[in-house]
VMD Tcl script that draws the C-alpha trace (Angstrom):
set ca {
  {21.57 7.48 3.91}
  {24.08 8.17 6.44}
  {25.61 5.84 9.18}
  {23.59 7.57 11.51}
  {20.52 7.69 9.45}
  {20.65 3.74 8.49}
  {20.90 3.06 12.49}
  {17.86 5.23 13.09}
  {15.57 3.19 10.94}
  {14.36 -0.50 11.50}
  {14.45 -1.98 7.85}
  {13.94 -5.52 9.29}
  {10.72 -4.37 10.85}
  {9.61 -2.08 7.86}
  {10.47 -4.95 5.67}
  {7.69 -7.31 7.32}
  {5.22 -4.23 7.54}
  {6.01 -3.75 3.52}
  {4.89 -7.26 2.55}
  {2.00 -7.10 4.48}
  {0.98 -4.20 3.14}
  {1.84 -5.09 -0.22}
  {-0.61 -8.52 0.22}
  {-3.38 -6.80 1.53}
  {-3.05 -4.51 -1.40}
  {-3.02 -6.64 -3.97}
  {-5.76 -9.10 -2.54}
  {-8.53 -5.84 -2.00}
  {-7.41 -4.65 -5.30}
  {-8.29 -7.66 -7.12}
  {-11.21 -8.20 -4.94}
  {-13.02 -4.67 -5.80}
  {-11.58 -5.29 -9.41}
  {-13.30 -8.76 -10.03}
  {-17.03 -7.22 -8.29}
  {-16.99 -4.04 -9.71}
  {-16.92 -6.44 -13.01}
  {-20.09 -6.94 -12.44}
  {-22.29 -4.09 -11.24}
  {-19.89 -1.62 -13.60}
  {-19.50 -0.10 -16.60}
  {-15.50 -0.38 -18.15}
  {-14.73 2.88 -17.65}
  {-15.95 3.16 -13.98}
  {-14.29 0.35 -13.09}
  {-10.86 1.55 -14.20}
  {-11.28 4.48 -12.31}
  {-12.14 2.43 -9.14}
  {-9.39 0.27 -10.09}
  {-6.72 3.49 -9.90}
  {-7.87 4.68 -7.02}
  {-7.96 1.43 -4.90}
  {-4.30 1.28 -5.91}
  {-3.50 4.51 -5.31}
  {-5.38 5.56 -1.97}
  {-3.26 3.16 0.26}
  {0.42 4.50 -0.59}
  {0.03 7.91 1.20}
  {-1.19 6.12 4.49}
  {1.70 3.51 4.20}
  {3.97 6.54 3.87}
  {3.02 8.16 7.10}
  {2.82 5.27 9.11}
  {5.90 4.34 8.49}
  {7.50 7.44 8.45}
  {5.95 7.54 12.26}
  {6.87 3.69 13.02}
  {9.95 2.28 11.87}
  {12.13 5.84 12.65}
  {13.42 5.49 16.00}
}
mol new
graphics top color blue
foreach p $ca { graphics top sphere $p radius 0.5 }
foreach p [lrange $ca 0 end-1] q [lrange $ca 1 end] { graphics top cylinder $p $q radius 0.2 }
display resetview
C-alpha cells in the first residue's frame, strides 16, 4: 500500500471488526458442526461444515471494503 492508501484505511478499527468476526465464526462453525453430528450422515456434514466456513468470508469482504475505507 501506498502512504496515501495506508491513511485511507482504519486498521485499528478493522482489526477489532476481524476478531469479532473471526469468534463468531469459529463458535457457529463448531456449533452446526457438533448438531449436525447428530441428525447427519459423515458426508453431509462435511459439506455443511465447508460451507458454514466458507459462506461468511465474501460478506466480511464487502463490509469491510464499505466500512473501514474512508
Amino acid at each position: 500500500m501506498s502512504k496515501a492508501e495506508k491513511y485511507k484505511f482504519d486498521f485499528i478499527n478493522y482489526l477489532k471488526s476481524f476478531r469479532k468476526f473471526m469468534l463468531s465464526v469459529s463458535f457457529y462453525t463448531y456449533f452446526i458442526y457438533f448438531v449436525s453430528i447428530i441428525f447427519l450422515t459423515n458426508e453431509t456434514r462435511a459439506i455443511i461444515y465447508a460451507v458454514s466456513l466458507s459462506l461468511p468470508w465474501p460478506y466480511f469482504i464487502i463490509i469491510s471494503n464499505n466500512r473501514f475505507i474512508k
